[in-house]
LUMSEKE-422807 format. One record per residue (C-alpha): x negated, y negated, z; chain. Coordinates in Angstrom, 2 decimals. Each point is the difference from the previous one (the first is absolute). Example, Ala and Ser with C-alpha at 12.3 -4.5 7.8 and 13.67 -1.06 7.14 Angstrom:
2
SITE         u         v         w   c
SITE    -12.30      4.50      7.80   A
SITE     -1.37     -3.44     -0.66   A
***
This chain:
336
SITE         u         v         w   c
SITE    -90.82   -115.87     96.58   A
SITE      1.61      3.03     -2.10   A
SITE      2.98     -1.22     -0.17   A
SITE     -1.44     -3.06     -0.94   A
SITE     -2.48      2.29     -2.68   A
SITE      3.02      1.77     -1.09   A
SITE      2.17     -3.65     -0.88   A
SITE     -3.12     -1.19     -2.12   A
SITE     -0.18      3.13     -2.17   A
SITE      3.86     -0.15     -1.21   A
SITE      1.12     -1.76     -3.54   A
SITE      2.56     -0.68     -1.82   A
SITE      0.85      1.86     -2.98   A
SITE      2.52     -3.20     -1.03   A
SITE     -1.49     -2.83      2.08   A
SITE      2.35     -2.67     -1.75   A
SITE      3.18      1.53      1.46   A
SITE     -1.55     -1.77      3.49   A
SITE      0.68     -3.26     -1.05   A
SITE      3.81      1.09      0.86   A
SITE     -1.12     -0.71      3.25   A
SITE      0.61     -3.71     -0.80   A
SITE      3.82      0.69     -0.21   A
SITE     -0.66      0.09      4.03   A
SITE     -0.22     -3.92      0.10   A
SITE      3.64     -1.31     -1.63   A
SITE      1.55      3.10      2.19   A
SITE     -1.78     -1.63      3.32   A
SITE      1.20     -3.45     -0.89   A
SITE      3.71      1.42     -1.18   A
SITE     -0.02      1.90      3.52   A
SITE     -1.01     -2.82      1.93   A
SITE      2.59     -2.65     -1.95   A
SITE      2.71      2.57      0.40   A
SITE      0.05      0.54      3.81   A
SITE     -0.63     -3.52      0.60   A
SITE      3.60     -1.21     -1.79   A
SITE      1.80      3.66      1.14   A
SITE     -1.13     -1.57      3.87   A
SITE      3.70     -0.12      1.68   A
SITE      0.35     -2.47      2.98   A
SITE      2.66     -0.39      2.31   A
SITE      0.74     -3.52      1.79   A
SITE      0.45      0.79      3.78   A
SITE     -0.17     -2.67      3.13   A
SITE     -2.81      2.17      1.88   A
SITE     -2.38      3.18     -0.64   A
SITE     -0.80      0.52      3.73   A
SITE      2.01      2.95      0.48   A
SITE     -1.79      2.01     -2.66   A
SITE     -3.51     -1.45      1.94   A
SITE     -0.65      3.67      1.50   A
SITE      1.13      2.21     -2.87   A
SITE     -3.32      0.00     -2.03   A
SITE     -0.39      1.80     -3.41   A
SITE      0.70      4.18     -0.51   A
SITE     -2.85      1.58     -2.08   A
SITE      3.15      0.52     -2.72   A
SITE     -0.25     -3.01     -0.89   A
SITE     -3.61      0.10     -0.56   A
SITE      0.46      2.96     -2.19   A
SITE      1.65     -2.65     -2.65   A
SITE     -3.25     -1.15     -0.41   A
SITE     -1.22      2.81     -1.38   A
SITE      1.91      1.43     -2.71   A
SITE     -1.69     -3.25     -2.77   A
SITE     -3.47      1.31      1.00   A
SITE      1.12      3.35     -0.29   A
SITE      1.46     -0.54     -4.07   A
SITE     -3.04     -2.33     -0.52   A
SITE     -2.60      3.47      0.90   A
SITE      2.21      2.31     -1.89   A
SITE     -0.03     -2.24     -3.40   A
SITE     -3.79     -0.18      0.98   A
SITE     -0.19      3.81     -0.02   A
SITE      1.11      0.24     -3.03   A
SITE     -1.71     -2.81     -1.91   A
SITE     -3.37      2.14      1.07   A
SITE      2.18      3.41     -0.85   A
SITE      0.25     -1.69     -3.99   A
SITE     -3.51     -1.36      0.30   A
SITE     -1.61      4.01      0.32   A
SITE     -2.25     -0.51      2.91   A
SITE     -3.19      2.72     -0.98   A
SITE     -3.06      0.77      1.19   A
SITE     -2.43      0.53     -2.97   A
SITE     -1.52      2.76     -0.79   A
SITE     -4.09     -0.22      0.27   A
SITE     -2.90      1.84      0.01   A
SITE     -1.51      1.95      2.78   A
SITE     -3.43      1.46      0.60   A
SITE     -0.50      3.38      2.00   A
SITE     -2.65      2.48      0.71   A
SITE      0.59      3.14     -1.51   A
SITE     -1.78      3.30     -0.82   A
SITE     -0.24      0.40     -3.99   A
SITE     -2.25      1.53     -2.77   A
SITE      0.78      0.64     -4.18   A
SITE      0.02      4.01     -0.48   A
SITE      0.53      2.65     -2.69   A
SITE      0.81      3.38      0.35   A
SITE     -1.36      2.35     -2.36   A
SITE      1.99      3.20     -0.38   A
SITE     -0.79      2.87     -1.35   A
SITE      2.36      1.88     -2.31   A
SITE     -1.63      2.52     -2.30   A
SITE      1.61      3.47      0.33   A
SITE     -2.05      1.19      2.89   A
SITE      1.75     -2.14      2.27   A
SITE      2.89      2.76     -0.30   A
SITE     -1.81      2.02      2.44   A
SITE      1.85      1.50      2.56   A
SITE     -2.53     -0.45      3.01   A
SITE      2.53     -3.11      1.13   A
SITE      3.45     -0.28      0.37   A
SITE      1.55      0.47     -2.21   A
SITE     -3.15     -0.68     -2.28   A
SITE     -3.03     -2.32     -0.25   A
SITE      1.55     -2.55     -1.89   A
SITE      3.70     -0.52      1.86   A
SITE     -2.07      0.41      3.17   A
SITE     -2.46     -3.43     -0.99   A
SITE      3.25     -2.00     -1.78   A
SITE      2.03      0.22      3.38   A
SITE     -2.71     -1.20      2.34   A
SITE     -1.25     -2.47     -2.07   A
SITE      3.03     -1.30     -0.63   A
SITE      0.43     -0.58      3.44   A
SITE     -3.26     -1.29      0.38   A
SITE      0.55     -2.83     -2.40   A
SITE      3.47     -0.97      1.22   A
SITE     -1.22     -0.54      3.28   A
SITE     -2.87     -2.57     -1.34   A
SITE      1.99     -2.95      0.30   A
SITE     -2.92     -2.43     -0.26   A
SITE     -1.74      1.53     -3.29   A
SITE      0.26     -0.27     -2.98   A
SITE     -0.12      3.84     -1.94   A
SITE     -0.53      1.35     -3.06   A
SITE      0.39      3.91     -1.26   A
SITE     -1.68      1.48     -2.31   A
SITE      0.45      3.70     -1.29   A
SITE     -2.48      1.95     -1.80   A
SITE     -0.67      3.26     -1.38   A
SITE     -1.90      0.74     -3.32   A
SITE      0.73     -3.68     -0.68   A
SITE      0.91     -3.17      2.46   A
SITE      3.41     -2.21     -0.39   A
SITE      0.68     -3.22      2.46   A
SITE      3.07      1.48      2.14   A
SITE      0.88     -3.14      1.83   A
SITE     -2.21     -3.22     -0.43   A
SITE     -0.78     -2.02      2.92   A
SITE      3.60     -0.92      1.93   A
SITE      1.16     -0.53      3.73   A
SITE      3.52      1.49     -1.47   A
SITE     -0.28      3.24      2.18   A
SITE      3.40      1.19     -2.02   A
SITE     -1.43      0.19     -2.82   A
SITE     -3.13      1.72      1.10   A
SITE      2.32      2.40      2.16   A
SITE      2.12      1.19     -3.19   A
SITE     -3.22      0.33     -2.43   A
SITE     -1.43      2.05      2.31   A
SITE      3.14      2.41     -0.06   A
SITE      0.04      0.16     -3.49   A
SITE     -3.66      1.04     -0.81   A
SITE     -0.45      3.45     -1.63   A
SITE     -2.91      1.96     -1.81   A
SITE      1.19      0.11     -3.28   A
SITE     -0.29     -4.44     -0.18   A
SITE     -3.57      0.28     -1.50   A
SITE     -2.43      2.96     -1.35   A
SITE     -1.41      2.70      2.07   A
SITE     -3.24     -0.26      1.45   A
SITE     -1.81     -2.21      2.93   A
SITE     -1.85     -3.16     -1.01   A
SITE     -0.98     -1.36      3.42   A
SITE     -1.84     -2.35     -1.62   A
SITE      2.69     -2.05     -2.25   A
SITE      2.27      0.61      3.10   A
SITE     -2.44     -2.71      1.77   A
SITE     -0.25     -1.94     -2.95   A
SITE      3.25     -0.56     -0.58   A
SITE      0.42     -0.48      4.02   A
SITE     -3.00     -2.89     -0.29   A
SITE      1.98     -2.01     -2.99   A
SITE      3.04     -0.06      2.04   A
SITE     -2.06     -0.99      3.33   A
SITE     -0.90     -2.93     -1.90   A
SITE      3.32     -1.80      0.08   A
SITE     -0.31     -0.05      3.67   A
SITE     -0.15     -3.12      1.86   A
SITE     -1.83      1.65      3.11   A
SITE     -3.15      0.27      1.47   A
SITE      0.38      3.38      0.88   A
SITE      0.20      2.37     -2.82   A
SITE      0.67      3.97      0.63   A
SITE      0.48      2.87     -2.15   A
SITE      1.77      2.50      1.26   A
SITE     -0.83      3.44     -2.11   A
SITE      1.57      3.33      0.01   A
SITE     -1.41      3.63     -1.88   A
SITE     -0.16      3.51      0.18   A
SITE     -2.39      0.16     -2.64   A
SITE     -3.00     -0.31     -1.53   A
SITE     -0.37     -3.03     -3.03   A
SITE      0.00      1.29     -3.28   A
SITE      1.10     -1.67     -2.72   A
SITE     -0.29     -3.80     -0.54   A
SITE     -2.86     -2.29     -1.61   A
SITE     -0.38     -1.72      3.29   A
SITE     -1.96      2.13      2.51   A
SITE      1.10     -0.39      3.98   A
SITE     -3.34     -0.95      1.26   A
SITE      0.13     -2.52     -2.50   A
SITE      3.25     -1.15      0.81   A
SITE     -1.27      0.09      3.53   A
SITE     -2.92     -2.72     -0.46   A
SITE      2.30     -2.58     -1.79   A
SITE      2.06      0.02      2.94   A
SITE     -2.96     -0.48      2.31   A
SITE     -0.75     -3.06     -2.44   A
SITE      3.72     -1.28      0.51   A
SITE      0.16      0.38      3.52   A
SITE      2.72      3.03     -0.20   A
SITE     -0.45      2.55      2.71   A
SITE      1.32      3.26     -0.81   A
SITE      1.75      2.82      2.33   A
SITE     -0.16      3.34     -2.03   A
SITE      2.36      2.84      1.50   A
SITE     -0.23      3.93     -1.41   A
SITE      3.29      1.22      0.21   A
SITE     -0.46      4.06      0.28   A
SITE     -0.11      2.36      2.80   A
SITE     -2.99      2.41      0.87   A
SITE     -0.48      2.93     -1.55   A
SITE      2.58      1.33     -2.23   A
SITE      3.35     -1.72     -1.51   A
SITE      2.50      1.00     -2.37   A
SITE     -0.63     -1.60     -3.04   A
SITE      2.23     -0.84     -2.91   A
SITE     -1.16      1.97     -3.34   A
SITE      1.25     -0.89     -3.45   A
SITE      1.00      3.25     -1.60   A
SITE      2.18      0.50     -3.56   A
SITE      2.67      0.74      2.30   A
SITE     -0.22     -3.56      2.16   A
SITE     -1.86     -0.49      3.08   A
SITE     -0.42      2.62      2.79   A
SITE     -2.05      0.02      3.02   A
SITE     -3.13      1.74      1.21   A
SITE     -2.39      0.06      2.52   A
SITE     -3.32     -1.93     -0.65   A
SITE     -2.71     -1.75      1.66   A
SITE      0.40     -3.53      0.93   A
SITE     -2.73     -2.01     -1.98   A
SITE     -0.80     -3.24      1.09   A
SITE     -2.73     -2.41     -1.45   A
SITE     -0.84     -1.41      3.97   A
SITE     -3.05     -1.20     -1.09   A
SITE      0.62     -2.56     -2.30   A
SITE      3.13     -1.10      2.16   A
SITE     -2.61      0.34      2.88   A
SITE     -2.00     -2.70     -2.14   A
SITE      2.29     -2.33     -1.39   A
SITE      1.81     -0.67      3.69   A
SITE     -3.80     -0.52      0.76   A
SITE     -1.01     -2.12     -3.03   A
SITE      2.60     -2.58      0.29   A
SITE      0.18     -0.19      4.44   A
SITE      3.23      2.27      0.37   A
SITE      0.04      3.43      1.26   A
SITE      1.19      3.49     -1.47   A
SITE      2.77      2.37      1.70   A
SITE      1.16      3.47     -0.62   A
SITE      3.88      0.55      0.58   A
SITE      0.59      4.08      0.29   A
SITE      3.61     -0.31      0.41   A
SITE      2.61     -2.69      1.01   A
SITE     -0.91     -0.53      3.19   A
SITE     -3.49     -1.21     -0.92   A
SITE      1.02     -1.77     -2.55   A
SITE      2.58     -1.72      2.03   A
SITE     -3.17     -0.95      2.42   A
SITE     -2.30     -0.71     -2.72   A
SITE      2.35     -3.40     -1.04   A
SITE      0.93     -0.99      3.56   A
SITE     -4.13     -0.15      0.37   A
SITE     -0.34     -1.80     -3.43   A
SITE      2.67     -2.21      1.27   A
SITE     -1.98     -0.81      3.43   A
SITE     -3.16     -0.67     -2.38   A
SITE      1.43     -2.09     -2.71   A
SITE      1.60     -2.90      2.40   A
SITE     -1.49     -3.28     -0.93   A
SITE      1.46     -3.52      1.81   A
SITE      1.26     -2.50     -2.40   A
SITE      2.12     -3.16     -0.09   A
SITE      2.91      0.09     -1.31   A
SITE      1.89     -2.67     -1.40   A
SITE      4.27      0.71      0.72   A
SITE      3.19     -2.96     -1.75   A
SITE      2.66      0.13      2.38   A
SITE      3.00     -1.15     -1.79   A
SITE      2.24     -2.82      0.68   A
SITE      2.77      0.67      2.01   A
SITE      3.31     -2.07      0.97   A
SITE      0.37     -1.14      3.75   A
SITE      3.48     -1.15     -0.10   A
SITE      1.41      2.28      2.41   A
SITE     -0.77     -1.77      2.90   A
SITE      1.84     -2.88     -1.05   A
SITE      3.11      2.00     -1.35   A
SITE      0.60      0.84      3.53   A
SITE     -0.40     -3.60      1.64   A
SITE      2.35     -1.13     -2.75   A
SITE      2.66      2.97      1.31   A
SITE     -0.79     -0.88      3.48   A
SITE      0.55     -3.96     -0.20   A
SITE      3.24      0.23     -2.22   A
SITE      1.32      3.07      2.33   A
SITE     -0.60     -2.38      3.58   A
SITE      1.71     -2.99     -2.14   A
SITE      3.00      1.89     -0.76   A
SITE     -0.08      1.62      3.67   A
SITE     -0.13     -3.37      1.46   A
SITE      2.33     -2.16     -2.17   A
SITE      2.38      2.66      0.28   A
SITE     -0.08      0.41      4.16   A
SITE     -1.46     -2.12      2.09   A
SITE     -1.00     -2.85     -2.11   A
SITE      4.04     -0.10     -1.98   A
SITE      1.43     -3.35     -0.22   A
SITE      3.43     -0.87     -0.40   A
SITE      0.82     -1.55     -2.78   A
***
């Protein structure tokens, strides 16, 4: 039944080259006419001494050297006729969702409470967190006193991958608007063809700067259906912080300030959940949980091309014209 399965899903590329085929009927009839006038005879008074002798399987092999020619030329009638099987679509069940991340870049993120600061820290393991979302489609969005679409919404994990190397502090104005970080993040969501939307965001800070406030920004994602992960990035306690000085920036000790309240409240607002990350480790565990959380099952619709299945028949047209030669040329040779 599969091979049978298997025959009905292969067609031609150049069906018309079949009707070559047809050439077999004057070559059958030639064949025939010729043997039947090359048919030597010999007069002779009796054949009863040759009664007992019978036939040797050589001479059977004669037989078999027009059949042979006649499934090689068939070979490779179906050889110039591109036997395929077409490429279709299939339907699976996969795990899928539409998310943005929405990174934090203001100066801050310099701190030296990660290795080797805030900001490298959150670029390397959310780069690998978005590579390894096959299924999704993701979006990145970076924000500090202002917020700029990094990525729009692509499966194309290279380009996500290299963006995220190449993000630095000094791409928009200092400060932390949390607030037209998820704004941005929403406009983007809405070019998503899921069910499931997630934002994914990521602060050491506190919002303020921007004319959209993140409680705000918060509610109109409850209205669209986004839920929202909010991370602070920032260790307990004290960090080394980067200080902007007429000289450039140095480091000094300060306390780590982190609004948890309103992140508290917008993970609560729109159904997601808020984490703290204290150093790369948690952070590390913070998006393997998100990545547990955000799984959503899908169908997904894959084209598998059309590929050429004339292999098989490249080798039966070896093997038939290699056994005629074998066989005209040993056991089945005539003399002339």
């Amino acid at each position: 039944m599969q091979a049978l399965q298997a025959l009905q899903a292969i067609h031609f590329a150049h069906p018309a080259y079949l009707w070559l085929l047809l050439i077999f009927v004057p070559m059958i009839a030639w064949h025939v006419l010729k043997h039947r006038r090359q048919r030597a005879s010999l007069s002779i008074s009796t054949t009863s001494p040759f009664a007992g002798l019978g036939r040797s399987w050589r001479q059977y092999a004669v037989y078999l050297l027009f059949p042979l020619r006649l499934l090689a030329i068939a070979c490779l009638i179906i050889i110039l006729a591109r036997p395929q099987i077409r490429g279709g679509w299939s339907t699976t069940s996969t795990e899928g969702t539409d998310i943005v991340v929405a990174l934090d870049i203001s100066s801050s993120m310099l701190a030296r409470d990660f290795q080797p600061d805030r900001l490298e820290a959150a670029k390397e393991i959310a780069g690998r967190f978005v590579v390894q979302r096959e299924n999704d489609n993701v979006g990145l969005v970076i924000f500090a006193g202002e917020s700029l679409t990094g990525v729009p919404m692509t499966t194309d994990r290279a380009v996500l991958a290299s963006y995220i190397e190449s993000i630095s502090m000094d791409q928009l104005a200092d400060g932390t608007a949390i607030g037209e970080g998820i704004a941005t993040s929403l406009n983007r969501l809405r070019e998503g063809q899921a069910e499931s939307k997630t934002v994914i965001l990521i602060t050491d800070g506190s919002n303020n700067t921007g004319i959209i406030s993140p409680l705000a920004a918060a509610d109109a994602a409850k209205e669209l259906g986004v839920r929202i992960y909010t991370i602070g990035i920032g260790t307990m306690g004290m960090a080394d912080m980067p200080v902007s000085t007429p000289l450039g920036i140095r480091y000094e000790k300060q306390k780590v300030v982190i609004d948890e309240a309103t992140l508290q409240q917008i993970a609560d607002r729109t159904g997601g959940k808020y984490f703290r990350a204290t150093d790369n480790r948690a952070l590390e565990k913070v998006f393997d949980e998100i990545d547990h959380m955000t799984q959503t099952k899908m169908d997904v619709r894959h084209f598998s091309h059309t590929e050429d299945r004339y292999q098989i028949f490249a080798w039966l047209l070896l093997l038939f014209f290699g056994l005629e030669l074998l066989l005209r040329y040993t056991v089945a040779r005539s003399i002339p």
